[in-house]
C-alpha positions as CSV (number, residue, x, y, z in Angstrom):
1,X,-173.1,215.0,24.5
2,X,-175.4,214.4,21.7
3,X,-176.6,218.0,21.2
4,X,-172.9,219.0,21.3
5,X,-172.2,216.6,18.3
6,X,-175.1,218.0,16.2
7,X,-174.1,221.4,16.7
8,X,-170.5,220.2,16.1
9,X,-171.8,218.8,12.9
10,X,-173.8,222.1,11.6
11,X,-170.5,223.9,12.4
12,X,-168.9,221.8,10.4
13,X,-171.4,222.2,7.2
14,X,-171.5,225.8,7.7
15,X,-168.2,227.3,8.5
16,X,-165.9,224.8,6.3
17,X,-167.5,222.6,3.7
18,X,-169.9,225.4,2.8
19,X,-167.3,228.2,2.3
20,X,-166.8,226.9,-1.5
21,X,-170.1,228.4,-2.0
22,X,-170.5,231.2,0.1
23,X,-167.1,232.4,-1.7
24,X,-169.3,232.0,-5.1
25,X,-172.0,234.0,-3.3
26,X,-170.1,237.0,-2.8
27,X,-168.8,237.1,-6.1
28,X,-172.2,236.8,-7.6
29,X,-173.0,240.2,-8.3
30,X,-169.6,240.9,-9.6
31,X,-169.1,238.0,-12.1
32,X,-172.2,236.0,-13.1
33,X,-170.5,233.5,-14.9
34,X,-167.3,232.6,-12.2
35,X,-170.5,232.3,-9.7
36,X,-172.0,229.2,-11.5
37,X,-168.9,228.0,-12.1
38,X,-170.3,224.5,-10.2
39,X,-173.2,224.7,-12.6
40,X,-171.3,224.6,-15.5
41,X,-169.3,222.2,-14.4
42,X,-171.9,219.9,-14.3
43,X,-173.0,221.4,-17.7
44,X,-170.0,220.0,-19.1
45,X,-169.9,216.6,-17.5
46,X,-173.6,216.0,-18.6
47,X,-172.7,217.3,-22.4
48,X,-169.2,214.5,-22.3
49,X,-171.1,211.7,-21.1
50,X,-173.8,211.9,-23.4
51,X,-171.2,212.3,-25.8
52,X,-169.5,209.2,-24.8
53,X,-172.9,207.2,-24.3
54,X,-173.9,208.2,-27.9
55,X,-170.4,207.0,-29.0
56,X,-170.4,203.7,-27.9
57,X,-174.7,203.0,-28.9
58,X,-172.8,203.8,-32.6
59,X,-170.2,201.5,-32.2
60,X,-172.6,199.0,-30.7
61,X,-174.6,199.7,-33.9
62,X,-172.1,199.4,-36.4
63,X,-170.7,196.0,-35.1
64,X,-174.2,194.0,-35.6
65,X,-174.5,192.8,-31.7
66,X,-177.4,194.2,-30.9
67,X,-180.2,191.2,-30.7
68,X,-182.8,193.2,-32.5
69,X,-185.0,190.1,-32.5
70,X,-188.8,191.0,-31.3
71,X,-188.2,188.3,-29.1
72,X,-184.9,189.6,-27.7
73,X,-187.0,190.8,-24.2
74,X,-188.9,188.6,-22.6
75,X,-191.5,191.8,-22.0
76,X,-192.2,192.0,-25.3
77,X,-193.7,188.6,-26.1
């Protein structure tokens, strides 16, 4: 019963959560930039957030509340 679960399992993986990607494997040859379409993806995301991180340091910044105090972290004492 267990066995049959694991294999149940891998079958899962393999033949329906994986076909995404083995669609992108075929096409590899064919279109190189289609076939990392996941990669870029995650390209993109990375480039936004940093984007959006960098905005709100500046805003931070520009609005004084910072404690910039060398005393601000107790580490640093």
């Amino acid at each position: 019963m267990v066995k049959d679960f694991f294999y149940s399992l891998g079958w899962l993986f393999q033949e329906v959560l994986f076909f995404p990607f083995d669609l992108l494997r075929s096409i590899q040859l064919d279109n190189w930039y289609i076939a990392n379409i996941v990669t870029w993806t995650f390209i993109l995301i990375g480039i936004v957030g940093a984007a959006y991180w960098l905005k709100k340091l500046k805003e931070f910044d520009d609005n004084d509340e910072e404690n910039k105090d060398i005393t601000s972290h107790s580490f640093l004492k």
